[in-house]
N, C-alpha and C positions, 0 to 999 in steps of 0.2 A: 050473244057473245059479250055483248056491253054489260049485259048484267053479272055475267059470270066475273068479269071483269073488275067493276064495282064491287063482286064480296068479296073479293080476293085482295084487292086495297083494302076494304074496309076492317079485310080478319090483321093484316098485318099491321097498319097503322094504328089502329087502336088499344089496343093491349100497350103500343109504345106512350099514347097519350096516356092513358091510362095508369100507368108507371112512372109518369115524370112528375115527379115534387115543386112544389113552389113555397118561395119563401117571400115573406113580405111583413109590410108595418109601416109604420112612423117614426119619422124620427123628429127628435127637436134639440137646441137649444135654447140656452140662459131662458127657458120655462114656454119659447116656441117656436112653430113648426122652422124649419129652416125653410119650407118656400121650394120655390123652383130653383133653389141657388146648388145643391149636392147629385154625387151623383152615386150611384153601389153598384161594385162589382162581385160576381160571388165565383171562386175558383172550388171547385171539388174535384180531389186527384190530381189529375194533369188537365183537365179540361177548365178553363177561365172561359166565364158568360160574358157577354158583351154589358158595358156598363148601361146603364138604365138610369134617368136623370127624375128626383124628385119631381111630384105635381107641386100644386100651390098652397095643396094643406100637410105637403111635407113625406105624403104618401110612395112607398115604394114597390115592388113587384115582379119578380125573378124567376123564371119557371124550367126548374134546374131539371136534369134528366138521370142523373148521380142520387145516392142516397149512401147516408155516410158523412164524415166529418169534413164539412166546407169551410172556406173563408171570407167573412161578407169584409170588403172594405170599404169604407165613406171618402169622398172625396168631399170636401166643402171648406171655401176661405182658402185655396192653395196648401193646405193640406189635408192630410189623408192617416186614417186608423183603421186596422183592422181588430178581429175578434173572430173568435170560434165558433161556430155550433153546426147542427146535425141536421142534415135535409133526409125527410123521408118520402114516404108514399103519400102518406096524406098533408096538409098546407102547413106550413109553420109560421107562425105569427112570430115575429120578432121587431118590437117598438125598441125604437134605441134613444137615447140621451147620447149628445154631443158634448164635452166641455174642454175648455183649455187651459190644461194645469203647466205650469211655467214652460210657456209658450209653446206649448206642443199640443195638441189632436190628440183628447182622448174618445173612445166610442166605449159604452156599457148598454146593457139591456137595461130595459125600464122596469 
């Protein structure tokens, strides 16, 4: 029964892993990493991921379960920028550049 049990978890839960997208990268400003100092949040649809705080080489990592047009926002410095793009099935690399153009939080892809 245990076993039966075990494929029966294993037929539904994995098809779900299986289907959930991840987005990630680096980001930097004025030429580096930002550090453990930002954090990204990524909304697709109606569902918003929980924010996720850079490592110390600026590194991020979001493992969305939506595919379709999301919105990553950066927090960093007490503000915050968002930008478009598309989570799918397979992993999306998205490296981003940080800058502040008259005083405001811009975010672009690199």
């Amino acid at each position: 029964m245990r076993k039966i049990s075990f494929v029966l978890f294993l037929l539904l839960v994995v098809p779900t892993i299986a289907s959930a997208g991840e987005i990630f990268g680096k980001i930097i400003a004025s030429g580096s990493p930002v550090g453990e100092n930002a954090t990204v949040e990524v909304k697709c649809g109606k569902r918003t991921y929980p924010a996720v705080k850079t490592d110390k080489s600026g590194s991020y990592h979001v493992v969305v379960e939506e595919t379709g047009k999301c919105t990553l926002t950066v927090s960093w410095n007490k503000q915050s920028a968002s930008l478009d793009l598309a989570s799918c099935d397979d992993a999306v690399q998205a490296d981003l550049v940080l800058e502040v153009k008259d005083g405001k939080l811009t975010v672009r892809r690199k």
